[in-house]
BALOBA-1460 file (C-alpha; in Angstrom, 3 decimals):
// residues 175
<rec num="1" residu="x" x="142.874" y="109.950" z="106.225"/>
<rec num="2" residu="x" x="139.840" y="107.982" z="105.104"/>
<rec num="3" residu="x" x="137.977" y="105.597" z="107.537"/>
<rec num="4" residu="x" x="138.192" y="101.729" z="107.179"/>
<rec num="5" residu="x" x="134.408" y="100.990" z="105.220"/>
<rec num="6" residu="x" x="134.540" y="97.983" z="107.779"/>
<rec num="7" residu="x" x="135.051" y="99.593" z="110.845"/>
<rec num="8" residu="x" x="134.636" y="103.330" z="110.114"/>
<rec num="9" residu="x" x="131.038" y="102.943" z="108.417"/>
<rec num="10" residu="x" x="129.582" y="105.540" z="110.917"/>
<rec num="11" residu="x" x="132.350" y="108.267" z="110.205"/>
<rec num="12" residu="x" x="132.023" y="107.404" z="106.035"/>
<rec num="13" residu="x" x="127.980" y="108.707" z="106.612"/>
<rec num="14" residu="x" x="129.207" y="111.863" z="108.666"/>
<rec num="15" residu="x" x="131.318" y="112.447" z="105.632"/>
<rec num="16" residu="x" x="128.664" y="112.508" z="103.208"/>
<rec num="17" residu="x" x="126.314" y="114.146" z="105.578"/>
<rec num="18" residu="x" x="128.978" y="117.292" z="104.952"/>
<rec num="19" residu="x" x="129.499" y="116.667" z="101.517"/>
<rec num="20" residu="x" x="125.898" y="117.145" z="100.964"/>
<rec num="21" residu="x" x="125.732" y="120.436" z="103.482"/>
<rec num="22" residu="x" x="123.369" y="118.355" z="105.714"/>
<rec num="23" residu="x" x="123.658" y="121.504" z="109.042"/>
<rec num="24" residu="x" x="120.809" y="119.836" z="110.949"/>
<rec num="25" residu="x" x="120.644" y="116.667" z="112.374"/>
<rec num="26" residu="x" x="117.817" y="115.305" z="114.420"/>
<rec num="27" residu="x" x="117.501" y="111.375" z="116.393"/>
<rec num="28" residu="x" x="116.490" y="109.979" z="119.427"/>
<rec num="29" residu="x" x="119.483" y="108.338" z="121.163"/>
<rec num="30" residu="x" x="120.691" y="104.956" z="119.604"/>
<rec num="31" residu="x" x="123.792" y="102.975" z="120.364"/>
<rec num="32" residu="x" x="123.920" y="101.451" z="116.792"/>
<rec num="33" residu="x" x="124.280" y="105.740" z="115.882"/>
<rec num="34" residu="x" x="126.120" y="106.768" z="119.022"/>
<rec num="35" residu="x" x="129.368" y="107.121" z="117.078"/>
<rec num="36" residu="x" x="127.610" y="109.096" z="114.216"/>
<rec num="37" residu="x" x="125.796" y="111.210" z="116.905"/>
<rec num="38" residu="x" x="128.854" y="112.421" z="118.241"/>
<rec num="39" residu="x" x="130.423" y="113.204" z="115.226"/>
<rec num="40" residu="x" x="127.734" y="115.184" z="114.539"/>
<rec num="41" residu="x" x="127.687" y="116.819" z="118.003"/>
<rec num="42" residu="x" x="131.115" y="117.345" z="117.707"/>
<rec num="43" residu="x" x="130.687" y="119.471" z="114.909"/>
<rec num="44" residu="x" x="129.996" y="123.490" z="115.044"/>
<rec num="45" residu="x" x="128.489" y="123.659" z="111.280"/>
<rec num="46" residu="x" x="125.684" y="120.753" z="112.339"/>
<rec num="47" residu="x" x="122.880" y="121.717" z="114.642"/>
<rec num="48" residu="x" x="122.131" y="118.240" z="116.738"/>
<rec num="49" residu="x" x="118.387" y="118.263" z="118.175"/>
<rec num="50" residu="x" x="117.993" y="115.170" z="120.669"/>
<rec num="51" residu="x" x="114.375" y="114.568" z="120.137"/>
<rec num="52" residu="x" x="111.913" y="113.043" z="122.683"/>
<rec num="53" residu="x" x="110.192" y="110.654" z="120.164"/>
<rec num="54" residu="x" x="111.148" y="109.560" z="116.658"/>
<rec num="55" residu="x" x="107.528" y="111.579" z="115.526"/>
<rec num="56" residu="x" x="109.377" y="115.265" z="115.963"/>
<rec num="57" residu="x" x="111.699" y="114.581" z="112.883"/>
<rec num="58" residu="x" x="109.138" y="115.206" z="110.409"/>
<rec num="59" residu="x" x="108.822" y="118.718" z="111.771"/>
<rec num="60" residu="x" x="112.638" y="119.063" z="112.103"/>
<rec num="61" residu="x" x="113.337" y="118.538" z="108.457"/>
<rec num="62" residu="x" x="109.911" y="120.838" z="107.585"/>
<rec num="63" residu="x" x="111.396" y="123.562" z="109.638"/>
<rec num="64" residu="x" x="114.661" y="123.206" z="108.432"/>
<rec num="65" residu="x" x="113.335" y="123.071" z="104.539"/>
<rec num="66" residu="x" x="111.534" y="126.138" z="105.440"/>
<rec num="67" residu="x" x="114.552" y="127.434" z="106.598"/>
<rec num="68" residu="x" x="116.653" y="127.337" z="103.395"/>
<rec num="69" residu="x" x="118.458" y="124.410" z="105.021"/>
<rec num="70" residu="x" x="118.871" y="120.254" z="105.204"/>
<rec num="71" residu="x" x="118.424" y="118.294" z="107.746"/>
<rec num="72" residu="x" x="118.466" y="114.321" z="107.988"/>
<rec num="73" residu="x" x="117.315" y="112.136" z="110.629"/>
<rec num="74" residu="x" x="118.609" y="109.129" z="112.705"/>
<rec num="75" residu="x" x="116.277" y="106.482" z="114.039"/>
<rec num="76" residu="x" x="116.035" y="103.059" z="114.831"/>
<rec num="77" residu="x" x="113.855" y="100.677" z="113.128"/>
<rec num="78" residu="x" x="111.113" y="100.920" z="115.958"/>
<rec num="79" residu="x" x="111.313" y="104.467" z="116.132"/>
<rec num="80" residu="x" x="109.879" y="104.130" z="112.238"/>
<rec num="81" residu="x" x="107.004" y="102.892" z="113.840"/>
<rec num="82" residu="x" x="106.397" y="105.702" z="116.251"/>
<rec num="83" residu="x" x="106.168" y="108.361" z="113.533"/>
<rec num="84" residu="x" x="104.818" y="107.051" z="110.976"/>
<rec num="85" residu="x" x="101.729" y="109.444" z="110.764"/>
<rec num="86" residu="x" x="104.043" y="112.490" z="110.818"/>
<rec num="87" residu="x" x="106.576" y="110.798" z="108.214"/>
<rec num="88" residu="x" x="103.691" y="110.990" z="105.896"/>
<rec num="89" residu="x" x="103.089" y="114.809" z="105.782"/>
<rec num="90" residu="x" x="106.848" y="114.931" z="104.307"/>
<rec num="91" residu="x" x="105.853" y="113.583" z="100.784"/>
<rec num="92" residu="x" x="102.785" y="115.660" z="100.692"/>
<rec num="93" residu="x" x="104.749" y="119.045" z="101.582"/>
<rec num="94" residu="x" x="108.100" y="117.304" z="99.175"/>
<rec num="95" residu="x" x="110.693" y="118.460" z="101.761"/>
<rec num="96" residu="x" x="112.942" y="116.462" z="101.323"/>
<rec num="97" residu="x" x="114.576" y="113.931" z="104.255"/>
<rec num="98" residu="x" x="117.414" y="111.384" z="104.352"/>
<rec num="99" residu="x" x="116.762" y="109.090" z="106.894"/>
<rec num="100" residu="x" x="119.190" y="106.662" z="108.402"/>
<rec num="101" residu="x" x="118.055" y="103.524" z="109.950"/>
<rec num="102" residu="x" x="119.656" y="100.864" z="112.164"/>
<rec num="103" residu="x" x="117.865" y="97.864" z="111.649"/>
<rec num="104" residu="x" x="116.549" y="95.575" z="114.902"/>
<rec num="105" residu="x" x="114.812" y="92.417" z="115.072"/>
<rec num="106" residu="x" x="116.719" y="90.762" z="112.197"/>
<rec num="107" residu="x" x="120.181" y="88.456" z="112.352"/>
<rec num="108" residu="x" x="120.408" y="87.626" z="115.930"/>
<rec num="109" residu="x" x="118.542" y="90.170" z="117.684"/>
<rec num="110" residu="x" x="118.656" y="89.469" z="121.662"/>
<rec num="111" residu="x" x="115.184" y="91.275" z="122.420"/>
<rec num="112" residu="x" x="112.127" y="89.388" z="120.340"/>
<rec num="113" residu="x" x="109.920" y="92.529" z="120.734"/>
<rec num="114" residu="x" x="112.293" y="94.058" z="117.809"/>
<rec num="115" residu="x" x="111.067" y="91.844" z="115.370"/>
<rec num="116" residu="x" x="107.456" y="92.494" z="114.328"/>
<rec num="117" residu="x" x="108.521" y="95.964" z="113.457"/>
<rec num="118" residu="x" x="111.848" y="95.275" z="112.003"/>
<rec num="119" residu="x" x="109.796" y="92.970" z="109.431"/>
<rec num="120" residu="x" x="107.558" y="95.859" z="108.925"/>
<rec num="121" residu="x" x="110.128" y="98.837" z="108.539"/>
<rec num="122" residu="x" x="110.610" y="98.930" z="104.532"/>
<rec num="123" residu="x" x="107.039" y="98.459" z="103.259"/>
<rec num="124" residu="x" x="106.160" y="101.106" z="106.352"/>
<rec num="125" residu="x" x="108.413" y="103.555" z="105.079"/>
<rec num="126" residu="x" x="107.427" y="102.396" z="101.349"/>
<rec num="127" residu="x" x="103.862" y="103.334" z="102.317"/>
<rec num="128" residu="x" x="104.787" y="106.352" z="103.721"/>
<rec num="129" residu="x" x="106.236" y="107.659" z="100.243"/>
<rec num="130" residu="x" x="110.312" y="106.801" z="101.337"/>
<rec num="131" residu="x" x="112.540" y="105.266" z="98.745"/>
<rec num="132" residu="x" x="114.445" y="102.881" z="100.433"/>
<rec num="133" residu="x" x="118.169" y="101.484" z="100.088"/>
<rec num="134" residu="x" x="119.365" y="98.650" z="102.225"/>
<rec num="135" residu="x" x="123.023" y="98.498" z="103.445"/>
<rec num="136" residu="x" x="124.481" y="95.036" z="104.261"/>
<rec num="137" residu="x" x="127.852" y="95.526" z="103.686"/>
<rec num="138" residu="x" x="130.431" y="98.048" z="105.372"/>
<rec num="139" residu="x" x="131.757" y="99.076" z="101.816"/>
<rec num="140" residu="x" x="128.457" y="99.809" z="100.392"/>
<rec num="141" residu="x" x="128.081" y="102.310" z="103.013"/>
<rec num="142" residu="x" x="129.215" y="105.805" z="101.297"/>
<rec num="143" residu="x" x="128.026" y="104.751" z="97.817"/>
<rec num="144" residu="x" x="124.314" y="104.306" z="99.199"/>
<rec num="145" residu="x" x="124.149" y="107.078" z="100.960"/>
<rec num="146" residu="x" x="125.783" y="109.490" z="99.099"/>
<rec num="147" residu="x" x="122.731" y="108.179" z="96.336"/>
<rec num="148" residu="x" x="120.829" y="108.531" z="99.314"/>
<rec num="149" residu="x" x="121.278" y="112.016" z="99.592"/>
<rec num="150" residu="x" x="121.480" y="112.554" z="95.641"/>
<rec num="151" residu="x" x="117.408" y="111.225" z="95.387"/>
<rec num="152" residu="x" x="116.635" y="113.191" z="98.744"/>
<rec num="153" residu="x" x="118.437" y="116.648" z="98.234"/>
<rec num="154" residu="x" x="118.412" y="116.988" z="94.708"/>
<rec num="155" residu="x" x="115.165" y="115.405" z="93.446"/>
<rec num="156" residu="x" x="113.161" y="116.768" z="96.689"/>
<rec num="157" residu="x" x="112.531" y="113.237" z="97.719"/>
<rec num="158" residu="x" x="112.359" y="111.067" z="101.040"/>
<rec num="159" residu="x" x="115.044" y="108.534" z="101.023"/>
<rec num="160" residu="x" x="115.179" y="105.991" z="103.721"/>
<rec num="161" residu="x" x="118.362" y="104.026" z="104.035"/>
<rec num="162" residu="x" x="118.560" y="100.820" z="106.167"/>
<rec num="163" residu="x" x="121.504" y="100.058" z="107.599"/>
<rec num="164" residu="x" x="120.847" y="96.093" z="108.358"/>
<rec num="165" residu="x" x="121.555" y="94.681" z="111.800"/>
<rec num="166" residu="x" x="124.863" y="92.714" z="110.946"/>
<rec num="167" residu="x" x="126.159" y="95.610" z="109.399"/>
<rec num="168" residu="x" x="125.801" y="97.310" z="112.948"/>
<rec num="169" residu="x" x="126.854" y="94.682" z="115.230"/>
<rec num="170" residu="x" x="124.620" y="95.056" z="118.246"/>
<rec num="171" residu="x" x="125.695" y="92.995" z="120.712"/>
<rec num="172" residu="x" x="123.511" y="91.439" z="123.928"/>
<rec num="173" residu="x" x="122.793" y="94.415" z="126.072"/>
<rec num="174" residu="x" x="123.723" y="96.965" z="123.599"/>
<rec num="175" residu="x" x="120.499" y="99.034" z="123.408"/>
């Protein structure tokens, strides 16, 4: 059975993360991604590497090109911000990355500090070589990324996609 778009976003992304053969899957834990994390952890055919900071998925999705395989990554907008020296070297080696985003500091964030970088997060990423798609709406979900992952996997390209904060629904306290 197919997920609801409206509530079922996260599981409609694990499903094109296995359309696309996507066997590695690297983030620093989220709660806007804990229900995609644990599909993926769930799952025997996706490796799940809990990194220590956002700056080790660049070298995930190298090794993992290396390796004959893809890999995506799963970061919060601040975490953008934490790697983007390594997201660079991605472009200039054309391994290509998906990269999926939950957006802070925008509609009614609870913590202020999210906002400078939330602000910054698409021109970063532009600057760092990413295409980037924005998701707003639940039922744009599987169309944008499976384009995502059309640019990224078949063009060797780094895609970004942003998955905006009222899409996500973080709630006061939800971290």
């Amino acid at each position: 059975m197919r997920p609801d778009a409206s509530s079922g976003w996260p599981d409609l992304i694990y499903s094109v993360l296995k359309r696309n053969n996507v066997s590695q899957v690297g983030y620093v834990p989220d709660n806007g991604h804990a229900r995609l994390i644990a599909l993926c952890q769930q799952d025997n055919e996706i490796t799940d590497v809990v990194m220590t900071t956002e700056a080790e998925g660049p070298g995930l999705v190298l090794g993992a090109t290396l390796g004959g395989k893809r890999a995506a990554l799963l970061m919060q907008s601040s975490g953008v911000g934490n790697s983007v020296n390594a997201l660079t070297i991605l472009k200039s080696c054309a391994a290509p990355c998906l990269l999926i985003v939950t957006m802070r500091g925008e509609f009614d964030d609870f913590n202020p500090w999210q906002v400078t970088m939330g602000a910054m997060t698409e021109s970063t990423l532009k600057a760092c070589g990413f295409l980037t798609y924005r998701v707003e709406r639940a039922e744009d979900v599987e169309d944008i990324v499976t384009g995502g992952c059309n640019m990224a996997y078949g063009n060797n390209l780094q895609v970004a996609v942003l998955l905006a904060q009222r899409l996500i629904k973080r709630s006061k306290g939800a971290h």
